[in-house]
C-alpha positions as CSV (number, residue, x, y, z in Angstrom):
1,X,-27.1,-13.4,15.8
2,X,-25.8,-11.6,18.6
3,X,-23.0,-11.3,19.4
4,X,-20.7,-13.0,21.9
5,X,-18.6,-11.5,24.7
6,X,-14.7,-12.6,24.3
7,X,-14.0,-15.4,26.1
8,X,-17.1,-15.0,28.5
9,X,-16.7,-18.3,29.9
10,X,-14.0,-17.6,31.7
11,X,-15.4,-14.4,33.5
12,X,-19.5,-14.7,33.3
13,X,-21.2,-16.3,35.9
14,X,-23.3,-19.5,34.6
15,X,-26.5,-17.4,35.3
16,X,-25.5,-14.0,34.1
17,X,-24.9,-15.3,31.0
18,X,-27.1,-13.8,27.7
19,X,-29.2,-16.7,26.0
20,X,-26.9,-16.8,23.3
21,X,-23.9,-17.3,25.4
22,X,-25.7,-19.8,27.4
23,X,-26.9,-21.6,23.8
24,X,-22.7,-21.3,22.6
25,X,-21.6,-23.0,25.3
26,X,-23.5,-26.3,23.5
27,X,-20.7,-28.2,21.8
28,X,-22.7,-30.2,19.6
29,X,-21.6,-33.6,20.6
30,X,-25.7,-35.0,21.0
31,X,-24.6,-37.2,24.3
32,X,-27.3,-35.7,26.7
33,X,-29.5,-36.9,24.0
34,X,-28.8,-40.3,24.6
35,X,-31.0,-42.1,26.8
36,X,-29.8,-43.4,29.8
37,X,-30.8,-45.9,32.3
38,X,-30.8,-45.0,35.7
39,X,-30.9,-47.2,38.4
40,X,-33.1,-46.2,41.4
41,X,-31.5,-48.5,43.8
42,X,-27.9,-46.9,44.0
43,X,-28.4,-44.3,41.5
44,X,-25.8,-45.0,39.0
45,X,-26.7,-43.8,35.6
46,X,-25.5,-45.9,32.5
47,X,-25.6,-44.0,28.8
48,X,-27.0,-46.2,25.7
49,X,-26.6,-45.6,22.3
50,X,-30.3,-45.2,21.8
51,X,-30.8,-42.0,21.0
52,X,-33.3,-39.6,21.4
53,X,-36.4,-39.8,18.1
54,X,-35.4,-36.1,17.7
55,X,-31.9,-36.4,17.2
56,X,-30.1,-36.3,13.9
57,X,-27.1,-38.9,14.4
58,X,-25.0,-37.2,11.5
59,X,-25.7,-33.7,12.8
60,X,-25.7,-34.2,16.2
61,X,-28.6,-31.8,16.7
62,X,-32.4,-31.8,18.0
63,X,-34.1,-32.0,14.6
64,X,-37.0,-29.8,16.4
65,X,-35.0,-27.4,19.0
66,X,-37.2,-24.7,19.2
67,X,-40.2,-26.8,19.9
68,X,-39.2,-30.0,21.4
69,X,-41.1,-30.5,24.2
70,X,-44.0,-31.0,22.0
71,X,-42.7,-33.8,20.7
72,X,-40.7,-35.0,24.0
73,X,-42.3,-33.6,26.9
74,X,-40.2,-34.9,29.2
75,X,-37.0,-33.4,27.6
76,X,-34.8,-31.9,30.7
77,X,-33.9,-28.5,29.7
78,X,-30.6,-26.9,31.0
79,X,-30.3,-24.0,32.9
80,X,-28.5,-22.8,35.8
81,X,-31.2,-23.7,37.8
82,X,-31.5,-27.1,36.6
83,X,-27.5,-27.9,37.1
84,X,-27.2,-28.6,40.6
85,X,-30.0,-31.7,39.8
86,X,-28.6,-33.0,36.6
87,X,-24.8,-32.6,36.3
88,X,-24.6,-35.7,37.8
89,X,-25.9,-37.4,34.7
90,X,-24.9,-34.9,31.9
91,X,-21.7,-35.9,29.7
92,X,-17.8,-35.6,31.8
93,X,-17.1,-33.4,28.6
94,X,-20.0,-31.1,28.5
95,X,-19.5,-27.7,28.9
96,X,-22.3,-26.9,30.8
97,X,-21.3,-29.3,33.5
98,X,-17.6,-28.3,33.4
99,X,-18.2,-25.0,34.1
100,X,-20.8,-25.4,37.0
101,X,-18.3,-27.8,38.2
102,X,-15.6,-25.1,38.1
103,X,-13.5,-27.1,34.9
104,X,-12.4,-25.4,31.4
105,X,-13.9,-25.9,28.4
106,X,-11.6,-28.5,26.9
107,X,-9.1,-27.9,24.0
108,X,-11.2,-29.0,21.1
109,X,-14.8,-27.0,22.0
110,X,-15.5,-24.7,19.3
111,X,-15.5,-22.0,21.3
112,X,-12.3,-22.2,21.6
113,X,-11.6,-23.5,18.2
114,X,-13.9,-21.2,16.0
115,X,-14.9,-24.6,14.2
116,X,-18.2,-26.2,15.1
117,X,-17.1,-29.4,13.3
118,X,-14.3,-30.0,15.9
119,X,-16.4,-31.5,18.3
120,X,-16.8,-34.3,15.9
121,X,-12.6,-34.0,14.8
122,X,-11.8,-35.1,18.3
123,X,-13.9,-38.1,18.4
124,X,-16.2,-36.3,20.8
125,X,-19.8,-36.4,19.4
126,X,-22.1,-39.3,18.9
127,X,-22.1,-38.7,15.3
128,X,-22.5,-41.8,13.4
129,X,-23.0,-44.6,16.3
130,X,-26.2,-43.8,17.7
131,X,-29.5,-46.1,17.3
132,X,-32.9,-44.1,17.1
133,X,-35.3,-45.2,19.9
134,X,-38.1,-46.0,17.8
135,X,-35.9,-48.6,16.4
136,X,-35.5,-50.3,19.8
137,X,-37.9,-51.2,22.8
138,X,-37.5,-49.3,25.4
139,X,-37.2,-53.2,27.3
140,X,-33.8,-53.4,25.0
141,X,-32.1,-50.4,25.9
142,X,-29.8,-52.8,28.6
143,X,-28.4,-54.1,25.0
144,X,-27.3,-51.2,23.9
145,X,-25.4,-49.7,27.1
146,X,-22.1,-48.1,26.6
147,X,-19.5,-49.4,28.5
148,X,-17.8,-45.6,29.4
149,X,-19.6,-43.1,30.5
150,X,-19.1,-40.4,27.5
């Protein structure tokens, strides 16, 4: 694994970042891989816990990363390209959308703590509440809305 420049968050530019800084900057939590419902009329954008068929709701992790979009083709892949069209609909607390928004990475990212299991410490993930979509029709997914946006 290559490795990472101290504290690079703090001084790289989004877009000069290496691919493993940018994939670091992931917390693990698994919220932009729950599927939302976004209303074309006013444009708000409400989170459900129907999650993604790829995600692993203990893990908190695309079961099939690497290949995805083979699977989920319409899987919206973050860049810094992609940012200025979907942080409006990414997680408050993910890092990817902090940054681009000018906000630190918050106390318990593991970037900060050296512990990729503190994501899940502060009661930030999705681990253990999340309902996988083949369980529900997609006509259901009002039923399952979350009241706060995560």
């Amino acid at each position: 694994m290559e490795k990472l420049r101290p504290r690079y968050w703090e001084t790289v530019p989004l877009a000069k970042m290496t691919p493993a800084e940018w994939e670091a900057l992931c917390d693990g939590c698994g919220k932009c891989c729950l599927n939302k419902i976004e209303y074309e009329d006013t444009g708000e954008v409400e989170y459900t816990r129907v999650a993604c068929k790829l995600l692993d709701g203990e893990t908190c992790r695309c079961t099939q990363y690497s290949i995805r979009r083979e699977f989920v083709p319409d899987c919206v892949q973050i860049s810094p390209k992609s940012l200025p069209k979907i942080a409006y609909w990414m997680p408050r607390t993910c890092a990817y959308r902090l940054l681009y928004e000018g906000a630190s990475l918050p106390e318990w990212h593991p970037l900060l703590t050296g512990d990729p299991e503190s994501t899940h410490q502060a009661g930030m993930s999705v681990r253990g509440w999340t309902v996988p979509e083949f369980e529900v029709d997609e006509d259901d997914w009002e039923d399952y809305v979350i009241e706060e946006k995560p």
